[in-house]
C-alpha positions in Angstrom: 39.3 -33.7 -35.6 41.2 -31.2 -34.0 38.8 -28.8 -35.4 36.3 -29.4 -33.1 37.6 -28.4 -29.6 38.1 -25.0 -31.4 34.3 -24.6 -32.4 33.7 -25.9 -28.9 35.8 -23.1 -27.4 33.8 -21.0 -29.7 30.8 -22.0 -28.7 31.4 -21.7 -25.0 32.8 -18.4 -25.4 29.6 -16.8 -27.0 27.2 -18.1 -25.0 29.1 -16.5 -22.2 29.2 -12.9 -24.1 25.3 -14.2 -24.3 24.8 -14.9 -20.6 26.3 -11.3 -19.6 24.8 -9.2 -22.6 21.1 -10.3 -20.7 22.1 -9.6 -17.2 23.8 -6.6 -18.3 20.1 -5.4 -20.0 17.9 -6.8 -17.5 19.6 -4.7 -14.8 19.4 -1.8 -17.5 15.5 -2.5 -17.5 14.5 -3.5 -13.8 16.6 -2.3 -11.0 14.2 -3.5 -8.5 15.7 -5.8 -6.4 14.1 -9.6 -6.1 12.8 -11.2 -3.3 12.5 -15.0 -2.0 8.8 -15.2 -1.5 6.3 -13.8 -4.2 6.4 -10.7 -6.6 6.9 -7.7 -5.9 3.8 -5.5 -6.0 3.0 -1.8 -5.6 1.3 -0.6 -2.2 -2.1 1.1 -2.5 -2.5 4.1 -0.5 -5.5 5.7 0.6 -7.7 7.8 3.4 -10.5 7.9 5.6 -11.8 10.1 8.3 -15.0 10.2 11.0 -16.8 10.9 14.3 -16.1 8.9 17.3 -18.3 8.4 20.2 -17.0 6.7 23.5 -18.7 6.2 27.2 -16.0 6.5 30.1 -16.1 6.7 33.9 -14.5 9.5 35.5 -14.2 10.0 39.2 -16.5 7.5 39.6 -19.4 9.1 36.8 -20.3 8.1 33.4 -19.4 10.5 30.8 -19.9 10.5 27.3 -16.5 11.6 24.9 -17.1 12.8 21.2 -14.0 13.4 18.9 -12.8 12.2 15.7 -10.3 10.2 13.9 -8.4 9.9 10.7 -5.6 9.3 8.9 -3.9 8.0 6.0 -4.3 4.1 5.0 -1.2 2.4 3.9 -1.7 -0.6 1.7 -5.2 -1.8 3.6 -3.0 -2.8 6.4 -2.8 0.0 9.0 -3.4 3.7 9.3 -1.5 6.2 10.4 -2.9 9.9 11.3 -4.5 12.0 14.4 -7.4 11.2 16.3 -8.5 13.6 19.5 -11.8 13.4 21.9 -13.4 15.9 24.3 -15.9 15.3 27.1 -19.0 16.8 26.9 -21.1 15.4 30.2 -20.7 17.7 33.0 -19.3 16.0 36.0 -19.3 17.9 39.3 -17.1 17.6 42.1 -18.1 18.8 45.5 -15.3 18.4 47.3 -13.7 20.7 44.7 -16.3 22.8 45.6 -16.0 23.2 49.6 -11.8 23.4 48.7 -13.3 26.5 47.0 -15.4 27.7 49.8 -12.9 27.0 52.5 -10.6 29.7 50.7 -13.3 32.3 50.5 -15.1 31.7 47.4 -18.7 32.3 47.0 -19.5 30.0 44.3 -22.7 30.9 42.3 -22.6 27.0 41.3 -21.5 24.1 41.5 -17.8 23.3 39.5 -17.7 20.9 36.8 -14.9 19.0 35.4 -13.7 19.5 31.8 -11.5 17.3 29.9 -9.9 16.7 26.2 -7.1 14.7 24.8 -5.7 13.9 21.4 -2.7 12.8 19.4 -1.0 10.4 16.9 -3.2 7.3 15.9 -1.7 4.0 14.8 -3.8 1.6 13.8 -3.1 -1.8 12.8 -6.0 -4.1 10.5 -6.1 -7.8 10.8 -7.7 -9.0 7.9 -8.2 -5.6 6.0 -10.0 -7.5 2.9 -12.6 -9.4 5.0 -16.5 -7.7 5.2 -16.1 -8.1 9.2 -12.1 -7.7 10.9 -10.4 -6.4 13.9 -8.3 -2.8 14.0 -6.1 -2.6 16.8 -5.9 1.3 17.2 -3.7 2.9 19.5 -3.5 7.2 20.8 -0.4 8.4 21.9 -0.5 12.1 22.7 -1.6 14.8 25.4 -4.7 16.9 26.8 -5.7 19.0 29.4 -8.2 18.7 32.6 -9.6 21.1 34.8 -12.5 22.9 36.7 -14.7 25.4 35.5 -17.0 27.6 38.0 -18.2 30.7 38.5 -17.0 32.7 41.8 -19.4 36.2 43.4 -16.7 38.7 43.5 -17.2 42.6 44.7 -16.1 45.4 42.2 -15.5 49.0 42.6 -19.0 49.6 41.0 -20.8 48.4 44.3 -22.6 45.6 42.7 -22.6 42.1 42.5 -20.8 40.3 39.3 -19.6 36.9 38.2 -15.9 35.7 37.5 -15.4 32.9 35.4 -12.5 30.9 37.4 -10.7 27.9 36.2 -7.8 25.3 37.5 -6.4 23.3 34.4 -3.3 20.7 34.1 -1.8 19.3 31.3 -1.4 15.5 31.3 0.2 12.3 29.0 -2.1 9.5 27.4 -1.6 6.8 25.5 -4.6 4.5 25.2 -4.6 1.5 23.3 -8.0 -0.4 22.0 -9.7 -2.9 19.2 -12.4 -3.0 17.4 -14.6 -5.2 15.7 -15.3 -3.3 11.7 -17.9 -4.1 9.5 -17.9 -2.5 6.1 -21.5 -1.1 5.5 -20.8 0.0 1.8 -18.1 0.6 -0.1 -16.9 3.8 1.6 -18.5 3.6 5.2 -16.9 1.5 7.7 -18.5 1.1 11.2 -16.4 0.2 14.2 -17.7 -1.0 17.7 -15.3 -1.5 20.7 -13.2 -0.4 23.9 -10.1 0.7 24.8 -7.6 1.6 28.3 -7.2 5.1 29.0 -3.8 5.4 30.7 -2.7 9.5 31.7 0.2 10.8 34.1 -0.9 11.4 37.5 -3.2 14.7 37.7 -2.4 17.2 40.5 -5.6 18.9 41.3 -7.3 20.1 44.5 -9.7 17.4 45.9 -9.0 15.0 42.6 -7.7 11.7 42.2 -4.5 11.0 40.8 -5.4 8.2 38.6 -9.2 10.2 38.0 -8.7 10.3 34.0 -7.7 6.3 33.6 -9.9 4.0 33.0 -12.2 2.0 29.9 -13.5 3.4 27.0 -16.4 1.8 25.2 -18.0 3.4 22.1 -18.7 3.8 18.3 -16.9 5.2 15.3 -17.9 6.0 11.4 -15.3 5.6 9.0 -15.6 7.1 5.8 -13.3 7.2 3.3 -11.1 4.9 0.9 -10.4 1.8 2.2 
């Protein structure tokens, strides 16, 4: 009888040296820690890249902005990468112009107002595995504005000649947007919606403060892997 506490003790003992010996080689095998909820799973990484096309007002005019964005795709989810746009309308200012005149310029014709901005792009996707989902993009970065005319000056060869003049400032923006995506094929993506253009103040002759803020609405072409 009194054999039988001792195989007991035994018994306990080795099935402790058992229990350690498989943590010891399961932490030998997998050091990846363990969560509560679900497995652990490797994150798919990917790219994309495209045009963008957005109508805007500025200083009271439509304008049309053309640029691009792109960036790297982090596990379907959201995009981090660069996105920049450039206006291409020519918008003229006439009081710009008579500020001009009234300090002796003879302007050949009229001034018009040139603008471009760009910067990091986050981008947020809700529902990234859906045919049709939202992306919440969002610029944060810097540009430039300014006027672009040509003034009559006299040189020392007696004859009339043209002097390309410009006033440019450099300005802040960060301009949250969404979009509604549909995926077209496989690699094409196409994304319709708006967004708030907020800059610093501008400090230009005869231009609003508050001239480059304001609603964006356009398209843009996503190509890539998504």
């Amino acid at each position: 009888m009194n054999k039988i506490p001792t195989l007991l003790r035994g018994a306990s003992l080795a099935l402790v040296i058992a229990a350690c010996t498989s943590a010891t080689h399961g932490q030998d095998t997998d050091r990846t820690p363990r969560t509560l909820f679900g497995k652990d799973q490797e994150m798919d990484h990917s790219g994309w890249g495209g045009p963008s096309t957005h109508f805007t007002t500025i200083m009271g005019r439509e304008g049309l902005l053309v640029g691009g964005r792109g960036g790297w795709l982090i596990d379907h989810g959201i995009t981090i990468g660069l996105a920049g746009h450039g206006l291409v309308t020519d918008l003229p200012n006439k009081n710009y112009d008579a500020y001009r005149i009234a300090f002796g310029d003879s302007l050949r014709r009229g001034s018009q107002f040139r603008m471009g901005y760009g910067g990091l792009l986050i981008e947020p996707i809700i529902a990234p595995m859906s045919p049709v989902h939202i992306s919440l993009p969002i610029i944060i970065g810097a540009g430039g504005c300014g006027y672009q005319t040509y003034a009559r000056t006299y040189g020392h060869d007696d004859y009339d000649h043209f002097q390309y003049r410009d006033d440019y400032q450099a300005f802040f923006v960060v301009e949250p947007g969404i979009e509604l995506e549909v995926n077209i094929i496989k690699l094409v993506r196409l994304g319709v919606g708006a967004s708030y253009r907020y800059t610093t103040d501008i400090d230009l002759p005869e231009t609003p403060k508050d001239a480059l803020r304001g609603f964006n609405a356009g398209v843009t072409v996503k190509v890539g892997r998504f």
